[in-house]
N, CA, C and O atoms as CSV, one atom per row, in Angstrom:
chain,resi,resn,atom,element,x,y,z
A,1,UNK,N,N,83.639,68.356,99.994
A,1,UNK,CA,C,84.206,68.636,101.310
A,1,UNK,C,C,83.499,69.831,101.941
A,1,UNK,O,O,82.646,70.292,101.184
A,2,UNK,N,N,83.620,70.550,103.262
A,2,UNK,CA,C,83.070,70.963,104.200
A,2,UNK,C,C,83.861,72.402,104.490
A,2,UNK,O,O,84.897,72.353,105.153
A,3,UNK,N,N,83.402,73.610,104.024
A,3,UNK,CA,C,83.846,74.585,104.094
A,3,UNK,C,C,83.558,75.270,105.184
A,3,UNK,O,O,83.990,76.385,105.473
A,4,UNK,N,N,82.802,74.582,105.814
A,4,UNK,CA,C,83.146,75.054,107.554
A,4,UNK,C,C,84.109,74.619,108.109
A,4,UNK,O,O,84.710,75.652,108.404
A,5,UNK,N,N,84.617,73.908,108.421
A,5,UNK,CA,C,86.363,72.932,108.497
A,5,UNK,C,C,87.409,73.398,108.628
A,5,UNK,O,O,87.564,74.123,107.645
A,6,UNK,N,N,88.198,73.442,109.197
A,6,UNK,CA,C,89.207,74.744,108.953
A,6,UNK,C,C,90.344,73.130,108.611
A,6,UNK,O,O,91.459,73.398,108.165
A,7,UNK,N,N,90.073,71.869,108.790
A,7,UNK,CA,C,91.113,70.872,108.432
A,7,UNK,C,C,90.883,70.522,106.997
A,7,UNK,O,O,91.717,69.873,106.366
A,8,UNK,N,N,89.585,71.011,106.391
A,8,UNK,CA,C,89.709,70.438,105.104
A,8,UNK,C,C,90.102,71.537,103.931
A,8,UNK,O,O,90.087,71.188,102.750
A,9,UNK,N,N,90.429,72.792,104.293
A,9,UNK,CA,C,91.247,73.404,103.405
A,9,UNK,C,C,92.829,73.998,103.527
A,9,UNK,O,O,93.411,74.417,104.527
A,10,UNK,N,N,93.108,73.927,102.707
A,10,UNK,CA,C,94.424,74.043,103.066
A,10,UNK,C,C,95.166,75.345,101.820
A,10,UNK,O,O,94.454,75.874,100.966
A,11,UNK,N,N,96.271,75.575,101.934
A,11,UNK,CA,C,97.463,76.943,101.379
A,11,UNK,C,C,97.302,76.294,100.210
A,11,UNK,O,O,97.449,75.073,100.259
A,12,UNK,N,N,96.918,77.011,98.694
A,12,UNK,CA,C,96.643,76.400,96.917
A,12,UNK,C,C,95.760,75.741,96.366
A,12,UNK,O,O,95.896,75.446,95.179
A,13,UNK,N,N,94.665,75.355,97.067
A,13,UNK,CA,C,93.424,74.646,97.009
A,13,UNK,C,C,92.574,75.847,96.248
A,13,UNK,O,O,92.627,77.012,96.641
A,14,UNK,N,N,91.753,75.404,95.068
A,14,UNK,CA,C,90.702,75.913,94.542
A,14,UNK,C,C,89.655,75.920,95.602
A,14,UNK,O,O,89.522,75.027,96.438
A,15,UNK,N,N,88.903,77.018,95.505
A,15,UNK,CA,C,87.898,77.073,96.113
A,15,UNK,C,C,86.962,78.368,95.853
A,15,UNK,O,O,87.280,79.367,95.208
A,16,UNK,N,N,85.476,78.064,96.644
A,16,UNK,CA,C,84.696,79.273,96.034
A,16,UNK,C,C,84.490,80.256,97.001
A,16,UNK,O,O,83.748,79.663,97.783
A,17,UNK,N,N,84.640,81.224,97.397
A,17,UNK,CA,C,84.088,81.665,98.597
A,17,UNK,C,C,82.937,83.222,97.909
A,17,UNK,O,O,82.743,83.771,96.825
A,18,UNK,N,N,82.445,83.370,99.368
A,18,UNK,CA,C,81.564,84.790,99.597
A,18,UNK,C,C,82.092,86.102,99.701
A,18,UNK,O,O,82.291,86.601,100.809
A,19,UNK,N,N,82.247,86.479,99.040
A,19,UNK,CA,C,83.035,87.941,100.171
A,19,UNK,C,C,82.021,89.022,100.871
A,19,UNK,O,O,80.817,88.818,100.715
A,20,UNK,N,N,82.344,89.901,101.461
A,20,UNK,CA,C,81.450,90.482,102.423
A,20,UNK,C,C,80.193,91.046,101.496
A,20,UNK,O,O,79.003,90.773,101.651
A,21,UNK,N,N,80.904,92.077,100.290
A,21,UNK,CA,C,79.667,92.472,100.213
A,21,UNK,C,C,79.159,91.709,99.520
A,21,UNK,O,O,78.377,92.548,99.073
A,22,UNK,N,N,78.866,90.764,98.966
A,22,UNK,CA,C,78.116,89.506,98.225
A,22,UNK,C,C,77.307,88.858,99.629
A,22,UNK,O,O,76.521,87.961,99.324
A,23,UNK,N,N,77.352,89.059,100.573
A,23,UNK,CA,C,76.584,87.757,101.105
A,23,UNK,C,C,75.451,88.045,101.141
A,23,UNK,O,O,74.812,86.999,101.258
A,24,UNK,N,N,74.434,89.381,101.087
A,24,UNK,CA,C,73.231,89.173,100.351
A,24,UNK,C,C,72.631,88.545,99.474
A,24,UNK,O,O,71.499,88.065,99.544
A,25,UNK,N,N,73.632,88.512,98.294
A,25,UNK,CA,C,73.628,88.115,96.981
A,25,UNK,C,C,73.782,86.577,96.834
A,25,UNK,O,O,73.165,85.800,96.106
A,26,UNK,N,N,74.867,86.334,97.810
A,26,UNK,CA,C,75.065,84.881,97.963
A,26,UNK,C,C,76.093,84.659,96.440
A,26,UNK,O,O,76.486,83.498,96.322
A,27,UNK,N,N,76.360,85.225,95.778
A,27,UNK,CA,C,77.397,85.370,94.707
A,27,UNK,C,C,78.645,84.845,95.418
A,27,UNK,O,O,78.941,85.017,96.601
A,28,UNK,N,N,79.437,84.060,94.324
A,28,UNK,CA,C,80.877,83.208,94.646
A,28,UNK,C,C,81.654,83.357,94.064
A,28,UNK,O,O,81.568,83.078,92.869
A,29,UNK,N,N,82.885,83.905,94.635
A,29,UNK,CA,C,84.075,84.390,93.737
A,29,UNK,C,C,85.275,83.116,93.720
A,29,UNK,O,O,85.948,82.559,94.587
A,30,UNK,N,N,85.178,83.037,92.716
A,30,UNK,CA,C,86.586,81.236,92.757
A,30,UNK,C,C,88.056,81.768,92.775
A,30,UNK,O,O,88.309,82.951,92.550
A,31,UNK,N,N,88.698,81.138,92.965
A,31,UNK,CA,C,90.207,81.600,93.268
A,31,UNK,C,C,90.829,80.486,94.017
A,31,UNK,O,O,90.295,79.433,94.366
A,32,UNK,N,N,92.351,80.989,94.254
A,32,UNK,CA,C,93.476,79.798,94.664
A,32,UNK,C,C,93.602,80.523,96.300
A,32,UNK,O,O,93.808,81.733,96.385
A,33,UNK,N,N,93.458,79.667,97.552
A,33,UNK,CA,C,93.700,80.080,98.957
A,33,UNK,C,C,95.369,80.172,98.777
A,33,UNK,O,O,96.236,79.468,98.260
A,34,UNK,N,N,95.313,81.548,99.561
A,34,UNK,CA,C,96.735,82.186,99.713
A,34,UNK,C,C,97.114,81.657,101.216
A,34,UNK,O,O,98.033,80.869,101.438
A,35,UNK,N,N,96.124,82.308,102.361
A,35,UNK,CA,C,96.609,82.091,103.416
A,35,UNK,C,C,95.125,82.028,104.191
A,35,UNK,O,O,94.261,82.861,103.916
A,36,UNK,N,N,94.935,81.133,105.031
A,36,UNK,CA,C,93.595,80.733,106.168
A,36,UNK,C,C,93.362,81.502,107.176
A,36,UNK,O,O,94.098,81.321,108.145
A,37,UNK,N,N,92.606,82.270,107.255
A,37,UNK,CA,C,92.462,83.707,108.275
A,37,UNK,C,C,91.542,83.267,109.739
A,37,UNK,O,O,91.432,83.975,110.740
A,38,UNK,N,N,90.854,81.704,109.495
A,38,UNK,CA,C,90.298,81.835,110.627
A,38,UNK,C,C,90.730,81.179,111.699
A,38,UNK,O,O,90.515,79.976,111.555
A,39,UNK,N,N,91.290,81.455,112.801
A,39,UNK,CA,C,91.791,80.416,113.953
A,39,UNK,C,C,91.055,79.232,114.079
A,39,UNK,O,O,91.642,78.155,113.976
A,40,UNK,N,N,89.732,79.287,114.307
A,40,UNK,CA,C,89.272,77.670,115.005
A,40,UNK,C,C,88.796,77.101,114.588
A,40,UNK,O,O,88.083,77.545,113.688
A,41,UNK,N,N,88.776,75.921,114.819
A,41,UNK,CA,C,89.096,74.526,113.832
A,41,UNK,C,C,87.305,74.937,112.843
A,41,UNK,O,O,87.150,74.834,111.626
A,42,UNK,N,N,86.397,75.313,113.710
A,42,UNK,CA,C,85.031,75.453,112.492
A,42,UNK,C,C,84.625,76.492,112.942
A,42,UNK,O,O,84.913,77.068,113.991
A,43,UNK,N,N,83.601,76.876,111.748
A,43,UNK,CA,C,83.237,77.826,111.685
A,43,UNK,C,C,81.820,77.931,110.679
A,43,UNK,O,O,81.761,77.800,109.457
A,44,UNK,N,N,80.582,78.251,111.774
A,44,UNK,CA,C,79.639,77.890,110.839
A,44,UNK,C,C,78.923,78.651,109.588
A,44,UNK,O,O,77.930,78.436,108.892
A,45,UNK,N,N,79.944,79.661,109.660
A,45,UNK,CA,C,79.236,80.518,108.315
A,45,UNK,C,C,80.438,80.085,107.056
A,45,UNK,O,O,80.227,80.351,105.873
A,46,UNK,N,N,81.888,79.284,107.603
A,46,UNK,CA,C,82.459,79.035,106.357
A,46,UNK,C,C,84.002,79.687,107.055
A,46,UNK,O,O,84.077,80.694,107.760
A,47,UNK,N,N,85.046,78.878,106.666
A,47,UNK,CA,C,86.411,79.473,107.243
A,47,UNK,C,C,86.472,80.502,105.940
A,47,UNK,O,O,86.264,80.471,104.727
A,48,UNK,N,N,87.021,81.718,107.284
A,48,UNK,CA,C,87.585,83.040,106.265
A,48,UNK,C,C,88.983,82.553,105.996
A,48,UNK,O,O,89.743,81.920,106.729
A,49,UNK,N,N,89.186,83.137,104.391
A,49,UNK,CA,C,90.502,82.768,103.555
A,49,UNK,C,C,90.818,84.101,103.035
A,49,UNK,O,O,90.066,85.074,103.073
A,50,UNK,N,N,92.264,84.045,102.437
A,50,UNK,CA,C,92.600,85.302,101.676
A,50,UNK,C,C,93.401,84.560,100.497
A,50,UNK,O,O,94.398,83.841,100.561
A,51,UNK,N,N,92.455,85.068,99.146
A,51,UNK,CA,C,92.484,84.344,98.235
A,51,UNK,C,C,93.901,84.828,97.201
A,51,UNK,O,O,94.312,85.988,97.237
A,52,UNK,N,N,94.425,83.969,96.477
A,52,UNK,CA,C,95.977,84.884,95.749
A,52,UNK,C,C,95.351,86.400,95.391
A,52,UNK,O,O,95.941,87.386,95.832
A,53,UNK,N,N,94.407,86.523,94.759
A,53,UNK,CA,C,94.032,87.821,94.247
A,53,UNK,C,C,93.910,89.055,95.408
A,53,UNK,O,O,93.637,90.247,95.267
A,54,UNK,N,N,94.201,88.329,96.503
A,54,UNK,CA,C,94.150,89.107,98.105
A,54,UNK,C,C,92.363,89.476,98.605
A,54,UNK,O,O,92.000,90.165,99.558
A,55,UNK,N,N,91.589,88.822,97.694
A,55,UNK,CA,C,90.322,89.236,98.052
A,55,UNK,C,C,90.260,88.050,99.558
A,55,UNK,O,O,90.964,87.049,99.688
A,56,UNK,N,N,89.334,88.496,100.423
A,56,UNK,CA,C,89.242,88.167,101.614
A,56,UNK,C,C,87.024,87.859,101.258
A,56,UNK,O,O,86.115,88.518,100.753
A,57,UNK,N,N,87.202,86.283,102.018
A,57,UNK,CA,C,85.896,85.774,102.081
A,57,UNK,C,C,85.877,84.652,102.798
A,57,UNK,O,O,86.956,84.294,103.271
A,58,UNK,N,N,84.871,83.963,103.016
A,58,UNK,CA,C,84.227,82.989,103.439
A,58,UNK,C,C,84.272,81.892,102.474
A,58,UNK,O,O,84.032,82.202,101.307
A,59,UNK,N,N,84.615,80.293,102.818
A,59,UNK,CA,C,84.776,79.248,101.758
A,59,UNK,C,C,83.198,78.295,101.924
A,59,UNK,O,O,82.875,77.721,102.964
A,60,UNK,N,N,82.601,78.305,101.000
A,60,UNK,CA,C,81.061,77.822,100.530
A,60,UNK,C,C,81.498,76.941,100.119
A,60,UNK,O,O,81.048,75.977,100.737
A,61,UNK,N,N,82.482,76.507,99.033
A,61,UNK,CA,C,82.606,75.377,97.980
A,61,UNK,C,C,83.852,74.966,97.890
A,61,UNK,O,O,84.656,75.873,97.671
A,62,UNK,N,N,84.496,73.379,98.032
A,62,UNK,CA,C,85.781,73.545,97.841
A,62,UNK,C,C,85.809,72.549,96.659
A,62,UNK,O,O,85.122,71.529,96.616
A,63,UNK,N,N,87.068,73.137,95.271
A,63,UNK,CA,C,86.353,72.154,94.333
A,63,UNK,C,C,87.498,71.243,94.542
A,63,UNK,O,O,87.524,70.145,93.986
């Protein structure tokens, strides 16, 4: 699925995202989506999420 999308993820979904300071690195932190931070429907660098662990990123991978 399409982590630019803001319809294909949803609140408990595994997923991988970027967080800020990683996006040099391009490094992916996995975790469970808490709550969907970005308003519109896409987004081409990746909808921002806030993951249970409260870390805040960008979704690259949804497994």
């Amino acid at each position: 699925m399409d982590g630019t999308k803001r319809v294909n993820i949803r609140s408990g979904m595994s997923v991988a995202i970027v967080l800020k300071e990683d996006q040099e690195s391009g490094r992916l932190t996995d975790g469970i989506v808490r709550d969907i931070l970005t308003k519109s429907s896409t987004h081409p660098h990746g909808i921002k999420v806030r993951l249970m662990s409260r870390e805040v990123g960008r979704v690259k991978v949804i497994h």
